[in-house]
SEVEX-833703 format. One record per residue: residue number from 1; x, y, z of N, C-alpha, C, O, CB in turn; residue in three letters. Coordinates in nm, 2 decimals, decimal comma. Glycine has a CB too. Example, Ala and Ser with C-alpha at 12.3 -4.5 7.8 and 13.67 -1.06 7.14 Angstrom:
<rs>
r num 1	n_xx 1,32	n_yy -0,57	n_zz 0,78	ca_xx 1,23	ca_yy -0,45	ca_zz 0,78	c_xx 1,32	c_yy -0,33	c_zz 0,78	o_xx 1,42	o_yy -0,33	o_zz 0,85	cb_xx 1,13	cb_yy -0,45	cb_zz 0,90	residuo ALA $
r num 2	n_xx 1,28	n_yy -0,22	n_zz 0,71	ca_xx 1,37	ca_yy -0,11	ca_zz 0,71	c_xx 1,29	c_yy 0,00	c_zz 0,79	o_xx 1,34	o_yy 0,11	o_zz 0,80	cb_xx 1,41	cb_yy -0,06	cb_zz 0,57	residuo SER $
</rs>
This chain:
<rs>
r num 1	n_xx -2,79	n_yy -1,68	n_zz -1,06	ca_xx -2,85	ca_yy -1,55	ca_zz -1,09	c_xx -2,75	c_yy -1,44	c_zz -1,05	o_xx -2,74	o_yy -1,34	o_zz -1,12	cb_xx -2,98	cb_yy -1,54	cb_zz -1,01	residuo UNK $
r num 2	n_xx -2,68	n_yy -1,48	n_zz -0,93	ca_xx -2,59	ca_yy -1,34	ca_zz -0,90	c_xx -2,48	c_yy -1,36	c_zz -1,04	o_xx -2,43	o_yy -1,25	o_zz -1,07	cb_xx -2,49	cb_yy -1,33	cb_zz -0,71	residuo UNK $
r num 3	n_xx -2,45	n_yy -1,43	n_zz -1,10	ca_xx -2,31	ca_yy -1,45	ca_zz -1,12	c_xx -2,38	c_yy -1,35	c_zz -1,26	o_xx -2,31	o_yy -1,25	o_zz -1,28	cb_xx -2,21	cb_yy -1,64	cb_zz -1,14	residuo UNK $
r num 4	n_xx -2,52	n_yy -1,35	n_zz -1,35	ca_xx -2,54	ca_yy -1,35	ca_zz -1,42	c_xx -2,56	c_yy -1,17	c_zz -1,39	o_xx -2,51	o_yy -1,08	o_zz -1,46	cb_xx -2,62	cb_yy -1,47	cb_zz -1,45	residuo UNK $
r num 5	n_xx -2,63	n_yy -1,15	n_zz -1,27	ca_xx -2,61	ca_yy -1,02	ca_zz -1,27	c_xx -2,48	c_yy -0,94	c_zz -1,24	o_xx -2,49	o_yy -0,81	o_zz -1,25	cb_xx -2,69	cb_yy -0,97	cb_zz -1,21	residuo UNK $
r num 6	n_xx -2,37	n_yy -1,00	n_zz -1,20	ca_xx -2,26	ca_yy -0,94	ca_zz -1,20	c_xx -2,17	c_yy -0,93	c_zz -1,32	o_xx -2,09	o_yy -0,85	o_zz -1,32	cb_xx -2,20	cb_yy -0,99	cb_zz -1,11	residuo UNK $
r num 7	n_xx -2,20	n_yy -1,02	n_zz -1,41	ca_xx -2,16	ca_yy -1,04	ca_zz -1,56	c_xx -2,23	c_yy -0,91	c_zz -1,63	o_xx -2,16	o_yy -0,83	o_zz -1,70	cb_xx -2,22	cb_yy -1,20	cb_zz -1,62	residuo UNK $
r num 8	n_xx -2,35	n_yy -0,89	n_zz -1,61	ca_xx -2,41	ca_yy -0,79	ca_zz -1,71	c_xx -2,37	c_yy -0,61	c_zz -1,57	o_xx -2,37	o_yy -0,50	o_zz -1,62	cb_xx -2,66	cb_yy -0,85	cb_zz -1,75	residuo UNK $
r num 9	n_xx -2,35	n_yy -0,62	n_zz -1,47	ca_xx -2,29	ca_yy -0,48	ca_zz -1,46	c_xx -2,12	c_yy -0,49	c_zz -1,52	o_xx -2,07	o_yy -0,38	o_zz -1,55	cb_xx -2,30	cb_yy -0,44	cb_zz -1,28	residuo UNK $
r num 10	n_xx -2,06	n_yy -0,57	n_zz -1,53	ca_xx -1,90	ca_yy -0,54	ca_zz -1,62	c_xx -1,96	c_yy -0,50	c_zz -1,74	o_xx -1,94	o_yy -0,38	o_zz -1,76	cb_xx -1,78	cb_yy -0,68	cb_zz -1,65	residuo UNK $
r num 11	n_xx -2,01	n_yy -0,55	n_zz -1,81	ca_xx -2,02	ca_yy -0,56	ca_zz -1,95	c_xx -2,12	c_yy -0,40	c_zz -1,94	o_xx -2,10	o_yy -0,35	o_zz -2,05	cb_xx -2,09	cb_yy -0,73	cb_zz -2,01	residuo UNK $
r num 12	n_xx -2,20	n_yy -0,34	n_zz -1,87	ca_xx -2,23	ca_yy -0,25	ca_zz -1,87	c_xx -2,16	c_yy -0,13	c_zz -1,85	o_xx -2,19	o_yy -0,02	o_zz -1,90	cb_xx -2,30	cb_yy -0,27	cb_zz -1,82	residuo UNK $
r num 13	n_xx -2,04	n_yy -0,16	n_zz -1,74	ca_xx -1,93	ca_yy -0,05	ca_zz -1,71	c_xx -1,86	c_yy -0,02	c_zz -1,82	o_xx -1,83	o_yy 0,09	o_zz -1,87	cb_xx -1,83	cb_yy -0,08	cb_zz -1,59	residuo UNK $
r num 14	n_xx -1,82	n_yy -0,16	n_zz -1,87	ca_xx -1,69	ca_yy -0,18	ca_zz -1,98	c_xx -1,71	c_yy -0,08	c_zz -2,11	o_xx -1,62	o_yy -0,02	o_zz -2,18	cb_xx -1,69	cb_yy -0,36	cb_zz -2,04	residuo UNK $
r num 15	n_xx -1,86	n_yy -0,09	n_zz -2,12	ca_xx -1,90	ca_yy -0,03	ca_zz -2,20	c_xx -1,91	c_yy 0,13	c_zz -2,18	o_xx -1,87	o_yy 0,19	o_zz -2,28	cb_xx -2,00	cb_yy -0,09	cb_zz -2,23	residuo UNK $
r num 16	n_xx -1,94	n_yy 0,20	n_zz -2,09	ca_xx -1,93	ca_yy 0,31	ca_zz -2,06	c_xx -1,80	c_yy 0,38	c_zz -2,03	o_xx -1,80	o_yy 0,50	o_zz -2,00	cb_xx -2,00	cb_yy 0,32	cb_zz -2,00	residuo UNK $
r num 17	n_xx -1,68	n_yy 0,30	n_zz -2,02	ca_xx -1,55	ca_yy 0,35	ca_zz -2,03	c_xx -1,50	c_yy 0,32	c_zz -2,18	o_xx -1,39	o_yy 0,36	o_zz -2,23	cb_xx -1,47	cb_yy 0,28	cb_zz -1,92	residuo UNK $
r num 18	n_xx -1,58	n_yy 0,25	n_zz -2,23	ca_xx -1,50	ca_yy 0,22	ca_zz -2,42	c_xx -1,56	c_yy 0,35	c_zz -2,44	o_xx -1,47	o_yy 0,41	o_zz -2,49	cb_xx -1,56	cb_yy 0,05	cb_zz -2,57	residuo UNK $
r num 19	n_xx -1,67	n_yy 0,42	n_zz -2,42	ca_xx -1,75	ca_yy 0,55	ca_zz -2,48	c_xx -1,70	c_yy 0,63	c_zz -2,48	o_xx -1,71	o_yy 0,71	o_zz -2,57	cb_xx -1,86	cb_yy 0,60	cb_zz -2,43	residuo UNK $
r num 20	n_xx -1,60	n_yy 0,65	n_zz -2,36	ca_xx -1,54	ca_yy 0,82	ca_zz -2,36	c_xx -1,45	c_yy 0,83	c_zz -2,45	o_xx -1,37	o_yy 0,76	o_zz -2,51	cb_xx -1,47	cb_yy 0,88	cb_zz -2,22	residuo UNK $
r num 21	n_xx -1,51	n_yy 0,98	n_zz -2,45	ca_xx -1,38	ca_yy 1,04	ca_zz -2,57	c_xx -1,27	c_yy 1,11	c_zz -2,49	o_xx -1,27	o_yy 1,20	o_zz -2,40	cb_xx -1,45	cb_yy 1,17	cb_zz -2,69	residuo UNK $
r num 22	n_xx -1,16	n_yy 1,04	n_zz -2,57	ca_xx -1,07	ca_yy 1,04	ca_zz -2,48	c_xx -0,96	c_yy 1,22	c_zz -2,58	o_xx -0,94	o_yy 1,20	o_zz -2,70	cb_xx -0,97	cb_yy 0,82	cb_zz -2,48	residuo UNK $
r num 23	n_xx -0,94	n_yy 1,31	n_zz -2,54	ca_xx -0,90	ca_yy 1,40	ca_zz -2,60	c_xx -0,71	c_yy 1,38	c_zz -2,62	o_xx -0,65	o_yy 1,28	o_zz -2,57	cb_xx -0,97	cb_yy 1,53	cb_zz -2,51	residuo UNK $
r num 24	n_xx -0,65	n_yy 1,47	n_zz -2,68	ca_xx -0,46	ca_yy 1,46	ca_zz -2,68	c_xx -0,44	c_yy 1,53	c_zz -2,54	o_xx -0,35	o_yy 1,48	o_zz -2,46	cb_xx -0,36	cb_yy 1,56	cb_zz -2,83	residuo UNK $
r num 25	n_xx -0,51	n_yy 1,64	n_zz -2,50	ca_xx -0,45	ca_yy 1,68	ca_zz -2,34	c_xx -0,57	c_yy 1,75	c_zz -2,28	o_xx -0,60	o_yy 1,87	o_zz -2,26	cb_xx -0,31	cb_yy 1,79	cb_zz -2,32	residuo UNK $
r num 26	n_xx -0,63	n_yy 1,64	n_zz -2,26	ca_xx -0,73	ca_yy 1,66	ca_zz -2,19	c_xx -0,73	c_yy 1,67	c_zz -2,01	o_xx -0,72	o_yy 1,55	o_zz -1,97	cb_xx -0,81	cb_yy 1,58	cb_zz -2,23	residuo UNK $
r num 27	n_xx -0,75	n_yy 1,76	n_zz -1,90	ca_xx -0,78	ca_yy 1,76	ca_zz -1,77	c_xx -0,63	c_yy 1,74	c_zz -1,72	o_xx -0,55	o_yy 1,80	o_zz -1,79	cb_xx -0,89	cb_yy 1,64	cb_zz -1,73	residuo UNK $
r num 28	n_xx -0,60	n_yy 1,68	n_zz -1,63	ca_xx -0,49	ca_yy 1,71	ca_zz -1,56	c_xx -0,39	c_yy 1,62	c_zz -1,59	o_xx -0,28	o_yy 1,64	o_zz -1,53	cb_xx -0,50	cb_yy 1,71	cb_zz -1,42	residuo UNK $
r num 29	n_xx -0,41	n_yy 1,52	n_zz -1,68	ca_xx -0,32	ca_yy 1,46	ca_zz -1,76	c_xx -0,22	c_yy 1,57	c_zz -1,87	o_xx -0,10	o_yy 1,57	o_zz -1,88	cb_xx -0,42	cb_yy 1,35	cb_zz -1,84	residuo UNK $
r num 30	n_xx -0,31	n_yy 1,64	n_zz -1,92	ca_xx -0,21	ca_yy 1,70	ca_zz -2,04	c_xx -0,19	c_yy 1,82	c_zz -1,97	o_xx -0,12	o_yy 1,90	o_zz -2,04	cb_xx -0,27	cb_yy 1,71	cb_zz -2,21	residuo UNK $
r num 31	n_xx -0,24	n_yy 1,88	n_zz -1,84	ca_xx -0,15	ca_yy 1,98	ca_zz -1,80	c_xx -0,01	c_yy 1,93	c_zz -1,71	o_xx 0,09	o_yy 1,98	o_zz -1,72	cb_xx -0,24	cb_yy 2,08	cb_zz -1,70	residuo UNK $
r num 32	n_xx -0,03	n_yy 1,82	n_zz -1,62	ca_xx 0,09	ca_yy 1,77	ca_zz -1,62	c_xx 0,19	c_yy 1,73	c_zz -1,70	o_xx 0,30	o_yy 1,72	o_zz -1,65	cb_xx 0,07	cb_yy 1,71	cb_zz -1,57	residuo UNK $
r num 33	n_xx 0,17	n_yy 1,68	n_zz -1,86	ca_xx 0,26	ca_yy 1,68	ca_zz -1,96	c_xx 0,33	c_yy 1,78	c_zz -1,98	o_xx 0,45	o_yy 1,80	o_zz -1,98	cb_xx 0,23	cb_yy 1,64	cb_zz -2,06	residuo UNK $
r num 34	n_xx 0,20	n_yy 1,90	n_zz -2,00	ca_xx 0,28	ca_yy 2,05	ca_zz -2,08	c_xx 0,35	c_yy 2,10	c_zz -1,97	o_xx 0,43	o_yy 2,19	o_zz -1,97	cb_xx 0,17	cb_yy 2,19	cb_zz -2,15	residuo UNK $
r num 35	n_xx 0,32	n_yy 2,05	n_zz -1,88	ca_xx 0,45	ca_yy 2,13	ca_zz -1,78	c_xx 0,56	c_yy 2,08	c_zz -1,73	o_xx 0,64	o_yy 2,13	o_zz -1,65	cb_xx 0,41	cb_yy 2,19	cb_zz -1,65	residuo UNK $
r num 36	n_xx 0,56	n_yy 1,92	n_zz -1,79	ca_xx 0,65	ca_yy 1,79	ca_zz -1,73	c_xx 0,61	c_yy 1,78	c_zz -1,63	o_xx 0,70	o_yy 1,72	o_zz -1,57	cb_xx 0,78	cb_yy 1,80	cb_zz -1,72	residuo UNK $
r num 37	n_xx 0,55	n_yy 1,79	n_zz -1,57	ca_xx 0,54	ca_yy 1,74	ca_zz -1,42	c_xx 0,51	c_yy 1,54	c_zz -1,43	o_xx 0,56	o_yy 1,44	o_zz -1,38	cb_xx 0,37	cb_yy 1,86	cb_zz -1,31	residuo UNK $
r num 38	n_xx 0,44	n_yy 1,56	n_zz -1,49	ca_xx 0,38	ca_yy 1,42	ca_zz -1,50	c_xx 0,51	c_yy 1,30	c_zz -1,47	o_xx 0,48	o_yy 1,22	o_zz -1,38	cb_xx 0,31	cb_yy 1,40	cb_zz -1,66	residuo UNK $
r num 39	n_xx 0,66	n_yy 1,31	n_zz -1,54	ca_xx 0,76	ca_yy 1,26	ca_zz -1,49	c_xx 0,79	c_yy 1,25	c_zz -1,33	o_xx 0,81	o_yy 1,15	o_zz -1,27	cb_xx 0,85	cb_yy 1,32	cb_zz -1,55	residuo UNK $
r num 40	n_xx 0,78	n_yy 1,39	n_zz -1,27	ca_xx 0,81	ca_yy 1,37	ca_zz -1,13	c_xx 0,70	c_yy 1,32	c_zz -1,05	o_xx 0,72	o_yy 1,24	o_zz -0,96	cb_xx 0,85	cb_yy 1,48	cb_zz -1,08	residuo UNK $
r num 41	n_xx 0,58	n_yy 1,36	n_zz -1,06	ca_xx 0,49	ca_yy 1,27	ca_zz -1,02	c_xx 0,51	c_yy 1,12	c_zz -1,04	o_xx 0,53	o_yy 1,05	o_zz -0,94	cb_xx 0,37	cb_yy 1,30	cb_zz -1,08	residuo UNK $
r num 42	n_xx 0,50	n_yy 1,08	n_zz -1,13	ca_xx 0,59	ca_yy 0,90	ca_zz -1,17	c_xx 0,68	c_yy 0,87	c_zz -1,07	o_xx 0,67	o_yy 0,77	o_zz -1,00	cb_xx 0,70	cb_yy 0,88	cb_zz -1,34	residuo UNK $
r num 43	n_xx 0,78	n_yy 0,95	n_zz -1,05	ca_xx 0,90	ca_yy 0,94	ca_zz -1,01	c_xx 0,86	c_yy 0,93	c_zz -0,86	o_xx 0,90	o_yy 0,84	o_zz -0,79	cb_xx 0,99	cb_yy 1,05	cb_zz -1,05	residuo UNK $
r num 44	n_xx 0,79	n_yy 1,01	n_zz -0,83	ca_xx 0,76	ca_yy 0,99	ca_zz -0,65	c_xx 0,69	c_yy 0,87	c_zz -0,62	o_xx 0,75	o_yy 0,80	o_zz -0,54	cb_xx 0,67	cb_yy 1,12	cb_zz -0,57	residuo UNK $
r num 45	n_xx 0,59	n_yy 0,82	n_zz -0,67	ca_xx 0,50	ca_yy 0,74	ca_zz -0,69	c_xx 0,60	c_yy 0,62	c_zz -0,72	o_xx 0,54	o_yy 0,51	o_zz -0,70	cb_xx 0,41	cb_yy 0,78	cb_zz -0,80	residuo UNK $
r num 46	n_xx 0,71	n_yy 0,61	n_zz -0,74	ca_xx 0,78	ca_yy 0,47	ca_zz -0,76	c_xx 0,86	c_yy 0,48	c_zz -0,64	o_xx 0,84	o_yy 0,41	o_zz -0,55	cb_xx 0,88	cb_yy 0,46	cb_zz -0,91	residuo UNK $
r num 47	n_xx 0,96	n_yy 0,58	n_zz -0,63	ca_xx 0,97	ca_yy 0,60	ca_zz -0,49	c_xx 0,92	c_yy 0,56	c_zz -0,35	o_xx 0,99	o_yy 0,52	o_zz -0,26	cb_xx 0,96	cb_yy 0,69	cb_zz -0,50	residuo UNK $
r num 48	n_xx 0,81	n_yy 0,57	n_zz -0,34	ca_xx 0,70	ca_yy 0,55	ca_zz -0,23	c_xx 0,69	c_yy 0,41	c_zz -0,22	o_xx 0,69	o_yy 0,35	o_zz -0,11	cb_xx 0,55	cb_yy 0,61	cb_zz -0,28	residuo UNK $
r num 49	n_xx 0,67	n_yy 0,34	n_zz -0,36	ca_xx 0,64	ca_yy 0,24	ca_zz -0,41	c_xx 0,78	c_yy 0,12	c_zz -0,34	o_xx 0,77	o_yy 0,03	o_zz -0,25	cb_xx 0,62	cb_yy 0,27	cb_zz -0,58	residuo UNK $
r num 50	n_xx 0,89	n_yy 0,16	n_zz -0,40	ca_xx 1,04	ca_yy 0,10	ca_zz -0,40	c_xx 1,07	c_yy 0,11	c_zz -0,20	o_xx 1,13	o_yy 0,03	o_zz -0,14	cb_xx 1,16	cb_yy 0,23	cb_zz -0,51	residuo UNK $
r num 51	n_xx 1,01	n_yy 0,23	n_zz -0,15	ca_xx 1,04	ca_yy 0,25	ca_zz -0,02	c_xx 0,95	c_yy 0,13	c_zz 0,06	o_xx 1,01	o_yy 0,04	o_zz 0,12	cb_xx 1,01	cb_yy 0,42	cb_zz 0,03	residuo UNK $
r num 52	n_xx 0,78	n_yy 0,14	n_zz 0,04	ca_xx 0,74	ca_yy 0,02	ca_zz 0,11	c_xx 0,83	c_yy -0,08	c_zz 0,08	o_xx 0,90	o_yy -0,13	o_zz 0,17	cb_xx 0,61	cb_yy -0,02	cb_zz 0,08	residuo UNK $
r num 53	n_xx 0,85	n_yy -0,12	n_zz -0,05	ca_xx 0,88	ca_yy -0,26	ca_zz -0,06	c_xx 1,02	c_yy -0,31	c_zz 0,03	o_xx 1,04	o_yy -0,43	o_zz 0,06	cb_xx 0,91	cb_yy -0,29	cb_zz -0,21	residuo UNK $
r num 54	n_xx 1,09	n_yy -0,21	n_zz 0,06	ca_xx 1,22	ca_yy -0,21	ca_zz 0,10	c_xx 1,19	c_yy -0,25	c_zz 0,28	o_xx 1,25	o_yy -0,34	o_zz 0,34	cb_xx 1,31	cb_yy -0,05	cb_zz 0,05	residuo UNK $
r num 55	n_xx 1,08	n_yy -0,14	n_zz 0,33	ca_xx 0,98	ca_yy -0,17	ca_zz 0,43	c_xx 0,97	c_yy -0,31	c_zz 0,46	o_xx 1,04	o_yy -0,37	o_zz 0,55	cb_xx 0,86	cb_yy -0,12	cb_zz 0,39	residuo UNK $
r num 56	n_xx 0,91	n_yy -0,35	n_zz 0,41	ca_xx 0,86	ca_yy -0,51	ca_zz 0,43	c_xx 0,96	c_yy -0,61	c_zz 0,39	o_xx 0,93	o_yy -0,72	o_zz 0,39	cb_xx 0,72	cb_yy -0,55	cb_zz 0,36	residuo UNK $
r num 57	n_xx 1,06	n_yy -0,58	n_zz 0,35	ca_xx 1,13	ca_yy -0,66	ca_zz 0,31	c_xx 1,22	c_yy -0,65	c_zz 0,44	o_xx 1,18	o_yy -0,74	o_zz 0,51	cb_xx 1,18	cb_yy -0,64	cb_zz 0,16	residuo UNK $
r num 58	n_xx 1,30	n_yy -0,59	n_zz 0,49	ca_xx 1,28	ca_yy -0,49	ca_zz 0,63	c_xx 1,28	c_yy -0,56	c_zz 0,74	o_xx 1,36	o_yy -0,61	o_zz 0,81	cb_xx 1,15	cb_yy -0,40	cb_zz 0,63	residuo UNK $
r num 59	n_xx 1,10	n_yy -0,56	n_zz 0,75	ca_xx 1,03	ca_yy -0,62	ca_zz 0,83	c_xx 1,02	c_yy -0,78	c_zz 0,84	o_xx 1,00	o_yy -0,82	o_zz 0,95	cb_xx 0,93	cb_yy -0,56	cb_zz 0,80	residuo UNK $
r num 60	n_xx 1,04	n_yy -0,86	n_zz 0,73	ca_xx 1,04	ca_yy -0,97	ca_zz 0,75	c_xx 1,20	c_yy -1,04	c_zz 0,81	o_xx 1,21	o_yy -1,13	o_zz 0,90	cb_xx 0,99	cb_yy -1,01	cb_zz 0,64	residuo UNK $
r num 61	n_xx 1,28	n_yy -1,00	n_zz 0,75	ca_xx 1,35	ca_yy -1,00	ca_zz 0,80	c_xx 1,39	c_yy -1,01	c_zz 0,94	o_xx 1,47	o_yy -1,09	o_zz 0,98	cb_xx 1,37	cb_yy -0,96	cb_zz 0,75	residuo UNK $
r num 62	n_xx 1,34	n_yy -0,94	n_zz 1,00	ca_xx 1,32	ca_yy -0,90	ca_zz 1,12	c_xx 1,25	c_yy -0,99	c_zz 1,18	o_xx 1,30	o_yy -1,05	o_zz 1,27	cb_xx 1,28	cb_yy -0,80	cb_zz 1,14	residuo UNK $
r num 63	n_xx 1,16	n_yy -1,00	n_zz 1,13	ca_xx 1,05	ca_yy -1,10	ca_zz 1,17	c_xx 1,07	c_yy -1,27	c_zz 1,15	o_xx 0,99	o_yy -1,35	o_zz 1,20	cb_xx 0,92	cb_yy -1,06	cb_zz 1,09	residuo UNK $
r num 64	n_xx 1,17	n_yy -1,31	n_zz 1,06	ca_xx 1,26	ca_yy -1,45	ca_zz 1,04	c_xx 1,34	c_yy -1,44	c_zz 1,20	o_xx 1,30	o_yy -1,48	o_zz 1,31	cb_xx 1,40	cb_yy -1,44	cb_zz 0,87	residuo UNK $
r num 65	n_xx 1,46	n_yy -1,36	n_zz 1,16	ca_xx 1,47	ca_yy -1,35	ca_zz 1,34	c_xx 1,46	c_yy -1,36	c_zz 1,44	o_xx 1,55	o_yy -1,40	o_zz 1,52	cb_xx 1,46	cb_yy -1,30	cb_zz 1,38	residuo UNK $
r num 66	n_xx 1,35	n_yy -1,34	n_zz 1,49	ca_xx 1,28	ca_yy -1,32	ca_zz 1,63	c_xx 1,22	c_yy -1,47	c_zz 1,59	o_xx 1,25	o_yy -1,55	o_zz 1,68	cb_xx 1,17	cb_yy -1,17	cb_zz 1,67	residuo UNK $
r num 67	n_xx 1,17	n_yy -1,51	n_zz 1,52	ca_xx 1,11	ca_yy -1,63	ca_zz 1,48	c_xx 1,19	c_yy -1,73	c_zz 1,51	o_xx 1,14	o_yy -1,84	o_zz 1,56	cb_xx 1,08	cb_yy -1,64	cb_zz 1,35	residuo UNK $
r num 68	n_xx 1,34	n_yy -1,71	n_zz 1,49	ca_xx 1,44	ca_yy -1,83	ca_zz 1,49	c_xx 1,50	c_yy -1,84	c_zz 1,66	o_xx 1,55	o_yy -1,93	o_zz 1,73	cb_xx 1,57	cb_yy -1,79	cb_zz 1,35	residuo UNK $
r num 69	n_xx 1,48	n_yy -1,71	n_zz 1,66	ca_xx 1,52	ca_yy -1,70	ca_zz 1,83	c_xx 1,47	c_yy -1,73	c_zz 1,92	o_xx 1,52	o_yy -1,75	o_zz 2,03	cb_xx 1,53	cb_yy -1,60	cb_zz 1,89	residuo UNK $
r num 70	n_xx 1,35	n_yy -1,76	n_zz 1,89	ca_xx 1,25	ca_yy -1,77	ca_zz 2,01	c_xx 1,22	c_yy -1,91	c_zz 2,00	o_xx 1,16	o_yy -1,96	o_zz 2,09	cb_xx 1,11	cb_yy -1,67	cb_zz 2,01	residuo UNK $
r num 71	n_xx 1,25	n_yy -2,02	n_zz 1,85	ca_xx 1,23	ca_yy -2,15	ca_zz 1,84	c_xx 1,41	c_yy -2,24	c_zz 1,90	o_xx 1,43	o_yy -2,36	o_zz 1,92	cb_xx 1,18	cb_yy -2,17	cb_zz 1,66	residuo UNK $
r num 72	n_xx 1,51	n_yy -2,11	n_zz 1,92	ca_xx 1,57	ca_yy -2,21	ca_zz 2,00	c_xx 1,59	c_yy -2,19	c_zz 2,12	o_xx 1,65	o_yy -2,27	o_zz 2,18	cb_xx 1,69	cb_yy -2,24	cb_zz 1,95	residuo UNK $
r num 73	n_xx 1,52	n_yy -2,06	n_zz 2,21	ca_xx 1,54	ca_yy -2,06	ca_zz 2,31	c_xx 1,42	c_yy -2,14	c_zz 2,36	o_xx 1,42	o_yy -2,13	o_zz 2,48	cb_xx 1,56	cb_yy -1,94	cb_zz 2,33	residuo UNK $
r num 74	n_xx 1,34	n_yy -2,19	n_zz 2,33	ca_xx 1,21	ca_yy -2,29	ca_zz 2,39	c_xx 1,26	c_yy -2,38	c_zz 2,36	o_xx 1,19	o_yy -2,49	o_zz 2,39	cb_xx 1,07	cb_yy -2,29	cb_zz 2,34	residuo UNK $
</rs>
């Protein structure tokens, strides 16, 4: 029964997002185009993106390390 009512709320959302009318520059999408901004927004947003990853990549590293140190000092 749940699976059945979780099936009919997608198929109910799915449907109310196929409905909208979607305009050429509509809301803050097409004022960010007409002013380009929309590029640098992207751009920071990958940025941010590229910086965690570099983060944890980073971090594990780090975390191999101390891992390997502490299995030969015991």
């Amino acid at each position: 029964m749940k699976k059945l009512m979780s099936i009919q709320l997608l198929l109910i959302s799915f449907n109310a997002v196929i409905g909208q009318n979607v305009g050429h520059l509509d809301g803050l999408s097409g004022l960010l185009r007409t002013n380009d901004k929309f590029y640098v927004v992207i751009s920071v947003i990958v940025t941010i993106f590229v910086g965690f990853f570099l983060y944890l990549i980073f971090i594990d590293r780090k975390l191999k390390k101390m891992e390997r140190d502490f299995s030969e000092n015991k």
